[in-house]
C-alpha positions as CSV (number, residue, x, y, z in Angstrom):
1,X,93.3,77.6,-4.4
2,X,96.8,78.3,-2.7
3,X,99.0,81.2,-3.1
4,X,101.0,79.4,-5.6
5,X,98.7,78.5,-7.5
6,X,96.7,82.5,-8.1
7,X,100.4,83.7,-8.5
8,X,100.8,80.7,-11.5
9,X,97.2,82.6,-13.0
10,X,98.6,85.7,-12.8
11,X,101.6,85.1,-14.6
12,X,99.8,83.1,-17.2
13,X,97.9,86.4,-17.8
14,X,100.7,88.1,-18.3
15,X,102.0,85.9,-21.0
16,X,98.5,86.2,-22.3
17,X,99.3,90.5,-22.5
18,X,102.7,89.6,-24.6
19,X,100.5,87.6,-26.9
20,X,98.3,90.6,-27.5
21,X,101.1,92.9,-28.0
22,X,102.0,90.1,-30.9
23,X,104.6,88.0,-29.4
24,X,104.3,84.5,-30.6
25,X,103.4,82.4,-27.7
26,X,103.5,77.8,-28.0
27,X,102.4,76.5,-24.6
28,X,103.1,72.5,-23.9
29,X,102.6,70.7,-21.0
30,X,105.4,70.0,-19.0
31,X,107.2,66.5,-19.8
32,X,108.1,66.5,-16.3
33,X,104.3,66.9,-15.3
34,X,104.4,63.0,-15.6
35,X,107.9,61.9,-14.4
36,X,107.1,60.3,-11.0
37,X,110.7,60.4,-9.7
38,X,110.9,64.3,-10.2
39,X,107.2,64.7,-8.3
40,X,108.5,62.7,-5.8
41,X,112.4,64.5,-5.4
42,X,110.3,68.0,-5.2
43,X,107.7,66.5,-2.9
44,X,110.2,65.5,-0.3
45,X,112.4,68.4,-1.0
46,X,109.7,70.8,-0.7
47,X,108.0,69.9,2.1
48,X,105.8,72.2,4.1
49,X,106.1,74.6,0.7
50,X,103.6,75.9,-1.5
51,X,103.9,75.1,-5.2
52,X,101.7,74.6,-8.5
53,X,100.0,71.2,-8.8
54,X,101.4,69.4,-11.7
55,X,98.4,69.7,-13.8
56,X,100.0,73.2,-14.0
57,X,103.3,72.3,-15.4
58,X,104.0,74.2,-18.6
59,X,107.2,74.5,-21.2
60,X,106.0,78.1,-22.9
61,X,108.2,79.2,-25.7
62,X,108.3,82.6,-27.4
63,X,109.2,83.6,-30.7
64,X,111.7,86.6,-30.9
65,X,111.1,88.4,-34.5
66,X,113.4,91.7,-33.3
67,X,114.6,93.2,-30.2
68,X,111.8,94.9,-29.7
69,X,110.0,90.8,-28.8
70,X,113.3,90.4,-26.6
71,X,112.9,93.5,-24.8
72,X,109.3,92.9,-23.5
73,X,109.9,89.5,-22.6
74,X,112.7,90.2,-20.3
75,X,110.6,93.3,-19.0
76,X,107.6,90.7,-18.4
77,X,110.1,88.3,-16.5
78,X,111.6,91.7,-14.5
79,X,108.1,92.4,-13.5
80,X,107.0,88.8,-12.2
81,X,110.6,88.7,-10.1
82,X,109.1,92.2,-8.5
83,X,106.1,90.3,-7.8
84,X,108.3,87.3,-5.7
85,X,107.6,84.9,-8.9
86,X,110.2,82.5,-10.3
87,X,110.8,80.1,-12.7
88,X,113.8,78.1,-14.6
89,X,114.1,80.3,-18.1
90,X,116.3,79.9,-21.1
91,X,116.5,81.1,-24.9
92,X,118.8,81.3,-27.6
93,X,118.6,84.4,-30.2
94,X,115.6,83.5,-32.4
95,X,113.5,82.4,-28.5
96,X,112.6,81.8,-24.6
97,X,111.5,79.8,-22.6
98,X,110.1,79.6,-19.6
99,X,109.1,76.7,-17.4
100,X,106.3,76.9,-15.3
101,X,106.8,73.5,-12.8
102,X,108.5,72.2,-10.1
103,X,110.7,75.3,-10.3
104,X,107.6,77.6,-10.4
105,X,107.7,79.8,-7.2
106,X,106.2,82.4,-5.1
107,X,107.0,84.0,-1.8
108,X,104.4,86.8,-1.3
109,X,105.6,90.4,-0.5
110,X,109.0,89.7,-1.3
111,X,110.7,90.8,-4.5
112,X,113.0,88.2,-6.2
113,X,116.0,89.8,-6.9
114,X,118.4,86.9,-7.0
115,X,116.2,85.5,-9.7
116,X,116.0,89.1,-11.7
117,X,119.9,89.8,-11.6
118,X,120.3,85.7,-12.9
119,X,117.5,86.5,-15.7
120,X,119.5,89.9,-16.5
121,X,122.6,88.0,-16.7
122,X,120.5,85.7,-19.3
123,X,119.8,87.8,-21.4
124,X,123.0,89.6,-21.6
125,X,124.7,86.2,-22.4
126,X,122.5,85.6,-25.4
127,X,122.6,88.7,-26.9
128,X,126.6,88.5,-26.8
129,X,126.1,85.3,-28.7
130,X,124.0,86.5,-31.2
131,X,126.1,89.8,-32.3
């Protein structure tokens, strides 16, 4: 198992804690997981790079019930950029989502703050639009 792919477990366990703490979680797989010109383009692109197999690619969506849901989600995604894992996200005021595939990454021992500051700016964004 690469790198990669352990950091892809860990952050699935995460999601798994946000479940517990009663955060509505749908997994789907990916409909990129199958598109052979994307697998390719990321193939080439990435070259020499570590990334999930596509049997890993996920769309997970969470339900937001209050800003209390909001809060821990953005906290979760905060704490996975600390770890030096990234990954597209999006949401709107009642969700988010976050897509675990080609865009899935990790680069061990180094804290993704590009990524956190982006996902900060995110949030801010949708909660403007939701006021």
């Amino acid at each position: 198992m690469n790198t990669s792919t352990e950091a892809f477990y860990f952050a699935m366990s995460k999601i798994n804690e946000l479940r517990e703490e009663g955060i509505e979680v749908t997994m789907k797989p990916s409909i990129s997981r199958n598109n052979k010109d994307i697998i390719e383009k990321y193939k080439k692109q990435d070259s020499g790079k570590e990334r999930i197999p596509t049997n890993l690619w996920y769309h997970i969506s969470f339900k937001i019930i209050d800003g209390e849901d909001a809060h821990k989600i953005q906290e979760m995604k905060r704490y996975l950029g600390m770890c030096g894992i990234g990954f597209d996200t999006g949401g709107w005021s009642e969700g988010r989502d976050w897509e675990f595939d080609w865009s899935f990454k990790y680069v061990k021992g180094e804290e993704n703050w590009e990524w956190i500051d982006a996902g900060d700016k995110l949030e801010d964004m949708i909660k403007e639009m939701t006021i």
